[in-house]
Structure formats: C-alpha cells, structure tokens
C-alpha positions as CSV (number, residue, x, y, z in Angstrom):
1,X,97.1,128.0,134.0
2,X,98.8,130.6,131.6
3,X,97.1,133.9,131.4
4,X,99.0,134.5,128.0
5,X,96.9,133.2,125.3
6,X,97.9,131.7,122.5
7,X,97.4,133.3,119.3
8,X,95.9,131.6,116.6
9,X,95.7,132.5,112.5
10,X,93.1,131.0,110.4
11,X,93.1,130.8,106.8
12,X,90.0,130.6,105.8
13,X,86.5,131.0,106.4
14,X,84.0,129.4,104.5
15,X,81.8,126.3,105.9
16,X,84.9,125.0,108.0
17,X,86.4,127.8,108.9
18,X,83.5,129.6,110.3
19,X,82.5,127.0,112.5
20,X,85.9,126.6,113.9
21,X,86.2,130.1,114.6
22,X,82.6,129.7,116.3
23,X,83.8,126.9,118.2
24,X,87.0,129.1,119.3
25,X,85.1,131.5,120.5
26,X,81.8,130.0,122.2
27,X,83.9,127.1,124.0
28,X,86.7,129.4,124.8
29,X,86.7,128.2,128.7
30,X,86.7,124.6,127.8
31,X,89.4,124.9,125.6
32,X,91.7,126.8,127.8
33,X,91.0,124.6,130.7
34,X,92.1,121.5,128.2
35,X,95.1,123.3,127.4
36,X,96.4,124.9,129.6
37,X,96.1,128.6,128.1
38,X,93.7,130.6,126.6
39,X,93.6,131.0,123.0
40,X,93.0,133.7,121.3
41,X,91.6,134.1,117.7
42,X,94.1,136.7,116.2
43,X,93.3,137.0,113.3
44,X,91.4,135.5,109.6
45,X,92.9,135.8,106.2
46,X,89.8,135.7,103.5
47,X,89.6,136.1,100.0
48,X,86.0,138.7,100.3
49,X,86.3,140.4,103.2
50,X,83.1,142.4,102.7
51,X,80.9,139.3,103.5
52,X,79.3,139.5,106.7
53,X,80.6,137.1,109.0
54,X,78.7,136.3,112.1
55,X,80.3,136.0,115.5
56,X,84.0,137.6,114.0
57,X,85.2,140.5,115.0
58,X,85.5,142.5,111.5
59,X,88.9,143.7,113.0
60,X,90.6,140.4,112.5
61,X,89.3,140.2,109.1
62,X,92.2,140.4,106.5
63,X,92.8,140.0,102.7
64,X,97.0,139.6,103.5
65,X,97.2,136.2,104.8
66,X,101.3,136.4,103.9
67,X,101.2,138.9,106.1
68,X,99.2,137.6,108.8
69,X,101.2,133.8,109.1
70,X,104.8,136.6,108.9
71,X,103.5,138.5,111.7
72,X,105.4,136.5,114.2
73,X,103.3,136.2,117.5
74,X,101.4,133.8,115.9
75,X,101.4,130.7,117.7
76,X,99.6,128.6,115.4
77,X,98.1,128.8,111.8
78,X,94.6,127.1,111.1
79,X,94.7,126.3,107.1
80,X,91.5,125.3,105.4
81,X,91.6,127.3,102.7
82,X,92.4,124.3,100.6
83,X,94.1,124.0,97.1
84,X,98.1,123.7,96.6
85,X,98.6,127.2,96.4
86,X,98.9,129.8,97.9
87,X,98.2,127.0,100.5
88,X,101.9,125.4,100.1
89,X,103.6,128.7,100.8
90,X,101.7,130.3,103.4
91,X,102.1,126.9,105.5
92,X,105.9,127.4,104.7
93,X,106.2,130.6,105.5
94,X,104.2,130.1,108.7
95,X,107.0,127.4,109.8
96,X,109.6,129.9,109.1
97,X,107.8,132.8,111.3
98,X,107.6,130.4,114.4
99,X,104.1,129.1,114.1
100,X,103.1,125.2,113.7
101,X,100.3,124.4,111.2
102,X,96.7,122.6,111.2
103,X,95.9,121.9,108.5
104,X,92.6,119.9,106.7
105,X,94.2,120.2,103.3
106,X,94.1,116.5,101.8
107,X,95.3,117.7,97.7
108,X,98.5,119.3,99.2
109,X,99.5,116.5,102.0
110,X,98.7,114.1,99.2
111,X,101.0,115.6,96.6
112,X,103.7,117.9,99.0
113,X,103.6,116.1,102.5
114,X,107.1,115.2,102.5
115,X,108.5,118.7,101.8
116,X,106.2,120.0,104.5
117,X,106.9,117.5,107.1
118,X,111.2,118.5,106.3
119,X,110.1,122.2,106.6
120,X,108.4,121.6,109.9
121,X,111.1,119.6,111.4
122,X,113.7,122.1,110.1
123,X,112.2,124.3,112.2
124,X,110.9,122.6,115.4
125,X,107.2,123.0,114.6
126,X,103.9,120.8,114.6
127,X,101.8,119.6,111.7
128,X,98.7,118.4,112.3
129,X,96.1,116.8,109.8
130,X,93.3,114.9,111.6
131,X,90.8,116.7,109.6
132,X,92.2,116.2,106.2
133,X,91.1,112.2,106.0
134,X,87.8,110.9,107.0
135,X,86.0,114.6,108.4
136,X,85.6,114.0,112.2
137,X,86.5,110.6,112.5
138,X,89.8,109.9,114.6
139,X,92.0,108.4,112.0
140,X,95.3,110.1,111.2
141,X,96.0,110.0,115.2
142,X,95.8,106.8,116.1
143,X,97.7,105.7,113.0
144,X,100.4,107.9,113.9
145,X,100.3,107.2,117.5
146,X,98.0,104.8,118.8
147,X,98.7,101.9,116.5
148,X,102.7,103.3,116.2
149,X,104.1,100.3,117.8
150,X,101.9,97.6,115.7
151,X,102.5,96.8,111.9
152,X,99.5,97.7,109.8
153,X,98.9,95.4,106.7
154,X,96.0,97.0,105.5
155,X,93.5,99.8,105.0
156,X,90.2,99.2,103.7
157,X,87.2,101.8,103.5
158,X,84.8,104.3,102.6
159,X,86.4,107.6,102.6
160,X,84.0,109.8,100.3
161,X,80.9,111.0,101.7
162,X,79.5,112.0,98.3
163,X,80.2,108.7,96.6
164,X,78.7,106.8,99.6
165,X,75.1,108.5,98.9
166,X,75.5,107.9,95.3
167,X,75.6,104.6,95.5
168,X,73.6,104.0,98.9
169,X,71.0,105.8,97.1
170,X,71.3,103.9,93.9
171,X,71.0,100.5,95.8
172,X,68.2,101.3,97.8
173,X,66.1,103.0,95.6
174,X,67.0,101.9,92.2
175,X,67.8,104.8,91.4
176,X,70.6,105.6,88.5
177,X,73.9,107.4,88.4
178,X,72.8,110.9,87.1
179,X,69.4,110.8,89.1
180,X,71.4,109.9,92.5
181,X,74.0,112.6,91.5
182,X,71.2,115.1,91.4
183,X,69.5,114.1,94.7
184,X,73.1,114.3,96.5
185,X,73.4,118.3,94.8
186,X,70.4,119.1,95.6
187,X,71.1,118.0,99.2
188,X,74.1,119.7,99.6
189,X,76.3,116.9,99.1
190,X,77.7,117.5,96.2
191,X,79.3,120.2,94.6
192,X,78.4,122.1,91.7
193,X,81.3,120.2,90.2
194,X,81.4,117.0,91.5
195,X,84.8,115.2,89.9
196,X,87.0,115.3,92.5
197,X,84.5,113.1,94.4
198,X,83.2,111.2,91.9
199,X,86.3,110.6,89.9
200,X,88.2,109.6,93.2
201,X,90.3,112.4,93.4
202,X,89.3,113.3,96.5
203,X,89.6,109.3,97.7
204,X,92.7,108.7,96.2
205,X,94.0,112.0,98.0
206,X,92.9,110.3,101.5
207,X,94.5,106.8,100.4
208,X,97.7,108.2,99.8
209,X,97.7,109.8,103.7
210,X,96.9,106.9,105.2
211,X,99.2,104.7,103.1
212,X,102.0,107.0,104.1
213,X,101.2,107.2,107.5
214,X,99.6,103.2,107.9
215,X,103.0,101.9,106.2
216,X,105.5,104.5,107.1
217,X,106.3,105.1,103.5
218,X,106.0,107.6,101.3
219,X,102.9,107.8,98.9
220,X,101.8,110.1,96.8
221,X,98.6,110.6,94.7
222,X,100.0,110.0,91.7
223,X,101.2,106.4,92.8
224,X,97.4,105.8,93.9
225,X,95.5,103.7,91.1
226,X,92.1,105.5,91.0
227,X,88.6,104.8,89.4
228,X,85.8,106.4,90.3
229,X,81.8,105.9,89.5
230,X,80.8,108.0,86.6
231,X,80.5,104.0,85.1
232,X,78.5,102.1,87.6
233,X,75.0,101.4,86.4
234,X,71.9,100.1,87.5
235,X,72.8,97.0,86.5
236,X,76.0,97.3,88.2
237,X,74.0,97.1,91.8
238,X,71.1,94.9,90.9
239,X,74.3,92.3,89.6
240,X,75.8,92.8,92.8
241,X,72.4,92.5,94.8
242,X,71.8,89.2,93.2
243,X,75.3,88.1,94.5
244,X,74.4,89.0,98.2
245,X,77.0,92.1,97.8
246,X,76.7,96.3,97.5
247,X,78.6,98.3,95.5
248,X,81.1,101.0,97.4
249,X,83.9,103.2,96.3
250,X,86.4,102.3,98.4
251,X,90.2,103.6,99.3
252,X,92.4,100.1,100.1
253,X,96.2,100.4,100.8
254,X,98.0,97.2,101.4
255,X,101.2,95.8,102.5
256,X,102.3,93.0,100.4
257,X,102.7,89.5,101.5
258,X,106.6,89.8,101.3
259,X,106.3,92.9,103.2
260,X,108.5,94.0,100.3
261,X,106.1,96.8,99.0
262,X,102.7,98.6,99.2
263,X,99.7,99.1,97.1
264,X,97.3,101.9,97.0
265,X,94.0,101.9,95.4
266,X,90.7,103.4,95.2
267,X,88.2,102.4,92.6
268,X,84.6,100.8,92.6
269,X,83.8,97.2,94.3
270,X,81.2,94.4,95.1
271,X,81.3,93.7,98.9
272,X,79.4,91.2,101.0
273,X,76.4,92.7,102.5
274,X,77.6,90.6,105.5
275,X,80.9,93.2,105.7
276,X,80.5,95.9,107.9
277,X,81.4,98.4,105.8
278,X,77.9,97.6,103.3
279,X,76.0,99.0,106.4
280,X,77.8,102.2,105.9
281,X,74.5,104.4,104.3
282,X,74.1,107.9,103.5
283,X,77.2,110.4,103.2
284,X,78.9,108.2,106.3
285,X,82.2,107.4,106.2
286,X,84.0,104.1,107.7
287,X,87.9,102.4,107.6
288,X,88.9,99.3,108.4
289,X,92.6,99.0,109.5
290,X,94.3,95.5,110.1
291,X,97.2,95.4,112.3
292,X,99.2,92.0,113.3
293,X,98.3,93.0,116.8
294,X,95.3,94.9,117.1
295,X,93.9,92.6,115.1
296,X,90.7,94.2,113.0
297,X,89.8,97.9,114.0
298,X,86.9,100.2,112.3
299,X,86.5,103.7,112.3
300,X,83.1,105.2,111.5
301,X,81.3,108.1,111.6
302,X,80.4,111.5,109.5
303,X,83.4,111.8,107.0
304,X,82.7,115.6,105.5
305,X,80.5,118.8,106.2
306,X,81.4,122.1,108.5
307,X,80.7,120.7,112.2
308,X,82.2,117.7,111.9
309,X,85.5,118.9,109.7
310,X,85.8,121.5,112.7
311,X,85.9,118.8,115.4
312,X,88.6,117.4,114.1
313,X,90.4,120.5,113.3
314,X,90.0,121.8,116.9
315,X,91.4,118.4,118.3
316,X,94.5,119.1,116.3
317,X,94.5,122.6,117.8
318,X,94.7,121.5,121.3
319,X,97.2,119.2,120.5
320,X,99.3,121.5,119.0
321,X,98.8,123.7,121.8
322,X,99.5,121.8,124.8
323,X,102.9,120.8,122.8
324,X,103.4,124.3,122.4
325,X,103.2,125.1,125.9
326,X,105.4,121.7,126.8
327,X,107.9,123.3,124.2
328,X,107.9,120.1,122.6
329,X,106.8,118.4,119.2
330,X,104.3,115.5,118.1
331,X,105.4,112.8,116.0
332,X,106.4,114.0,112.3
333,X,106.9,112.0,109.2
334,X,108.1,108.3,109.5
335,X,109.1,106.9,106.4
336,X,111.7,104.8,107.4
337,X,110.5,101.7,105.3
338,X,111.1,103.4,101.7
339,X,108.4,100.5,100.3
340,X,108.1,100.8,96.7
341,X,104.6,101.2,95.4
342,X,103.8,98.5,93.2
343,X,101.6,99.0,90.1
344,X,97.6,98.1,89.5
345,X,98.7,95.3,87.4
346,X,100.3,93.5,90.3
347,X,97.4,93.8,92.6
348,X,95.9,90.4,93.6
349,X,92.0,90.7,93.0
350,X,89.0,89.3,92.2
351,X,86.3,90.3,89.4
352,X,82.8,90.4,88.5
353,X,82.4,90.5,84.5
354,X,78.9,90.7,82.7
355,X,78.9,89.6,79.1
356,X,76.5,89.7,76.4
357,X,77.4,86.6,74.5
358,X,75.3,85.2,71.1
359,X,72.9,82.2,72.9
360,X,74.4,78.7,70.7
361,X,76.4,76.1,72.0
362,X,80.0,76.2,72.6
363,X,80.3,79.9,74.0
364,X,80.8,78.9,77.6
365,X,83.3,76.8,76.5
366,X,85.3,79.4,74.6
367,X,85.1,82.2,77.6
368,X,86.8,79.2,80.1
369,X,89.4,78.6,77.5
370,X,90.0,82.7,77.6
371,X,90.2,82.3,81.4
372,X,92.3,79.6,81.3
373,X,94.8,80.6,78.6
374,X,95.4,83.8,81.2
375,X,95.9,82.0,84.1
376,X,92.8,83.2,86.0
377,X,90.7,80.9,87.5
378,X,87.0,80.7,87.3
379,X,84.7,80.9,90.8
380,X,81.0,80.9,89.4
381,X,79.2,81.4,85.8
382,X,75.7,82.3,85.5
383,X,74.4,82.1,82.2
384,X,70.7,83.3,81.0
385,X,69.9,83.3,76.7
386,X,66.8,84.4,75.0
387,X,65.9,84.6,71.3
388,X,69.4,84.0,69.9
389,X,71.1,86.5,72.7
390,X,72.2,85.7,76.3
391,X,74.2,87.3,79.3
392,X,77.0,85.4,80.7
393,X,77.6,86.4,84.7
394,X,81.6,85.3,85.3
395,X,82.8,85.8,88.9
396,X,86.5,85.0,89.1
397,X,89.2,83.6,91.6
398,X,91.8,85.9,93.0
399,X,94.4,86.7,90.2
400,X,97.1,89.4,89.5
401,X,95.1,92.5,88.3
402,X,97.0,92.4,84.6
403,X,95.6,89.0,84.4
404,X,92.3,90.0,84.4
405,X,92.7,93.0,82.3
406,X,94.7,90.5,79.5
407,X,91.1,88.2,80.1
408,X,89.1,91.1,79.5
409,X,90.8,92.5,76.4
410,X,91.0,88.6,75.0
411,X,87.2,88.3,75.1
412,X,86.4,91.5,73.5
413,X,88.4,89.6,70.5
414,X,85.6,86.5,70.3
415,X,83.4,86.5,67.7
416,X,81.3,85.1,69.9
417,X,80.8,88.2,72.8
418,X,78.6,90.8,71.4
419,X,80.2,93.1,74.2
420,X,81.4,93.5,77.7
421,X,78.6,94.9,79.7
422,X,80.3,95.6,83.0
423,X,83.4,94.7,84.9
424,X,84.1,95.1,88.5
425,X,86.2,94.0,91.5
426,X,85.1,91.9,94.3
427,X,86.4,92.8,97.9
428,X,85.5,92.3,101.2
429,X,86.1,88.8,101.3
C-alpha cells in the first residue's frame, strides 16, 4: 500500500457534506485498505465558517474554496455545495489545478454536463456523479458501465423522494395535496420551499442524466417535458384507485421505436398497482431500466437525505482514487448517437380524463365524436349523472400526446361539458 495519502477538498458541509467528511474520517482504515492509499481530508471550503462542526479539524475550515481547488496537491475535489455557480467554476478550475471532481450536483450536470465532461478530458481527469441521481442507489454506474455494452430503450421511475410521500401519503390516507405537503415539511422531507421537488425540477434534472447517459446523447433540462403535482387532487387518487392504479411522479426517458430519437419526461401518472414501482412508499426511490439484453432491471432504495447521499458520494471517491493511483481515467461522456429529442407532442401515451358533463341524452355520443374526429381512440367510459349533472370517466388508447391535448381543448368547446375536472396519463402498462 501507498503511505502517501491522497488529498481530498470538499466543498461543502451541510447535511451531505458532513457526513462524508465523518465517513472519511471514522472509516479511514477501510477506505485506505479498498484503495490502496490513505486519504486524507485536506481541507473544507464553507460559506460560515464560525459554525461548530463536529469531528473537523477547525484548521481545514476555509471561506476560499478558489483557493483551496488552486492549491495544487489536491488530488481530488468533493463538490456538494450545489447550485450552478460558483459550482461551475470551482469544478473547472479544480480540473485545471490537477484534481478530478465528485460531484452530487444534479442542476449543473443537467444544464452544463457537456462542458464539464470536455474540461475533464482536456485535462486527463475523472468526473464522478453517482450521487447526483437517485441518493444512494447505484444508478449512474452501471449505466455507464455495467449495462455499457447493451442498448437501453427505456428509463422509467420514481426519482423524487419528496413527491413519493406526497402522494404515498395522499393515497393511503386520503389525505390532500397541501395537508401531505405539510406532513412531508414537518418531517423533514421537504424544504421550506418545496418547487424544485414538487414542480419536477429536481426530477426533470435527474431525467436528463440518465437520458444522456441511458442513450448516449446529449440531454439537457430544458429538453425535459416537466409537470409536477401542485394539480393532483384527491380525486385525482381515489379515480386512479377505482381503476386498480396509484398515482406517481415519475422521470421516463425513451428511445423511439425507429431508434431515430429520444424522449424525456417527468410529469404525473396512473400506474397499475400490480407494477412494481406502485409499491414504492414513503420518500423511496426506484428506476426501472429496459435493455434489449438485460432484459427488465430495477433499482430501489432511499433516493435523498445525508447518509445515504454520502454513500454514494464516497463510492465515487474510491473510484476516483484507485484510478488515480492506476494513473488512469473512468469512462467520460459518450454521446456518440447525437439523437434528437423529440417534443411532448410526439410522445405516444395514454390518458385518464374526468369530465363533468350536463346528465341528457346524446352527451356520450358527442365526447366519442371529439375522440374520434382527433384520431384517438377510446379504451373505457364510465359515466354517473344526478339531478341534471353527471361525471363522465374517459380512459383512452395510446395516441400521440398532441392528439390528446387537441381532444382536450375540443371538449372544453361543447356546450355540453360543464368543465374538465382532471386529466392525467396512464403508464405502467
């Protein structure tokens, strides 16, 4: 074994930062045996450095993180402080000074990944990711490695802890949105401003990873068609319970059936409670990917919180490392295929759409016509009326996504439908 450690920056310490630097330091023996050299904390850039910090050495505590990722002994840079910038430039200028990155940042791999991928190949050095996608689950890995000799067609899961109890909580206890929002604050789930999770900003950020990575392509967020669940209602889940489904947010990137382009998605859906992923409870997190080869593969396990971000973050560490000492690289960006990313509209999908119609003869017969005059076929109809008013229930065939939107802004035009209660897509089937 080296006696040399390897030194180690980290940028940031709050909940995941902290515990990696714990974890650094109270398996140090482990981690040195699995890597061949010790490593050796060398120092943490923070933003307030007069909070106590237990188990760091107050000495490595620094306001300067440019300085610290230019010091050049650095070996490696830990980044989770999150956030485009100063993010973006510190993990540039750590490339430049001779150091490879881990990072957990999901908003700037989302939006920048490209650039930072050309900057660490221009100059020979790792970048990592595990933890910015799914928390402690091995995901990015085996996409990039594992499964690098299969072809992936598709993506499909439950990357958003936050959401998950949302709705899990919603189903099971009939419970609405804003009173399952406030249990999941109160719990520490959610944030004091919850949007990015609830809005899908945070999901979409994921999708776009693992489309990039899944398809070798690039994606971005901004080509990631996003929804999120400020609009789901009770109604919403006790429809979808009546149907034998759940509702989930959930991240889907596909490859077309041409193989001539990709789709990335995250938004709302109705899924068999037979799927695997409507057993997904609490703030879990679980992916299915489906390879030609591999056939059907699912990931599952805690998606978010300090431990289990760190877990993932020290995997990537002793990756990095043990390439380090190899004087070699892991794999960088492939995005060979150049797949276009085709719009929402193109999207083949099925939906659930709740209308409150005017109970008298004839209405069923004008929605079909709507249906039919867009080209979307009609699965099932459930239809209840009461003192001059009913609901009509319509659960539709697979059809391109414009399709159903054209159907839905046709029936708002009939004299006929008082409103359109609720729309939603079906998956999972």
């Amino acid at each position: 074994m080296r006696t040399r450690p390897l030194k180690v920056a980290l940028l940031g310490c709050g909940v995941v930062g902290s515990e990696v630097a714990r974890i650094m330091t109270t398996h140090a023996d482990d981690l040195a045996a699995r890597i061949g050299a010790p490593v050796e904390l060398a120092g943490v850039a923070v933003r307030r450095p007069s909070k106590v910090r237990e188990g760091i050495d107050p000495a490595l505590i620094t306001t300067d993180a440019t300085a610290l990722v230019q010091r050049g002994d650095i070996d490696v840079v830990i980044e989770v402080i999150g956030g485009i910038e100063p993010a973006r430039a510190l993990i540039t200028t750590a490339f430049e000074n001779g150091a490879s990155v881990v990072s957990a940042n999901k908003a700037l791999l989302a939006e920048d990944g490209a650039a930072l991928h050309a900057a660490a190949e221009k100059h020979g050095r790792d970048l990592y990711y595990e933890a910015a996608v799914a928390g402690a689950i091995p995901l990015v890995r085996p996409l990039r490695e594992s499964l690098a000799g299969d072809k992936v067609n598709r993506v499909l899961g439950i990357v958003n802890g936050t959401t998950n109890f949302i709705l899990d909580r919603m189903d099971t206890s009939g419970a609405g949105y804003s009173e399952a929002l406030d249990e999941a604050t109160a719990l520490g789930y959610a944030e004091a401003d919850p949007t990015a999770d609830v809005e899908g900003f945070d999901a979409a950020a994921k999708a776009a990873i693992l489309a990039g990575i899944a398809f070798h392509t690039r994606v971005k967020i901004g080509d990631v068609h996003r929804e999120g669940i400020t609009e789901v209602t009770a109604a919403d889940i006790a429809s979808a319970r009546r149907m034998g489904c759940t509702v989930k947010l959930l991240a889907i990137c596909e490859r077309a059936a041409d193989g001539a382009s990709v789709t990335a998605r995250v938004h709302p859906a109705m899924i068999p409670l037979s799927h695997p992923l409507a057993s997904v409870r609490e703030a879990y997190n679980a992916v299915f990917v489906e390879a030609e080869a591999a056939g059907q593969l699912m990931f599952y396990g805690p998606g978010a919180g300090g431990s289990p971000t760190a877990s993932a973050v020290l995997g990537d560490l002793v990756a990095v490392c043990r390439n380090k000492l190899g004087e070699a690289t892991g794999p960088g960006e492939s995005a060979y295929t150049r797949l276009p990313v085709s719009p929402m509209g193109e999207v083949v999908t099925r939906y659930h759409i709740s209308l409150d119609v005017a109970d008298k003869p004839g209405v069923l017969a004008q929605v079909a016509t709507v249906f039919a005059e867009q080209g979307v076929s009609i699965d099932t109809v459930r239809q209840q009326g009461k003192d001059g008013e009913a609901s009509l229930v319509v659960v539709t065939h697979r059809a391109p996504d414009a399709a159903l939107s054209g159907t839905v802004e046709a029936l708002r035009k009939l004299d006929t439908v008082r409103g359109v209660a609720s729309i939603m897509r079906v998956e999972g089937e």
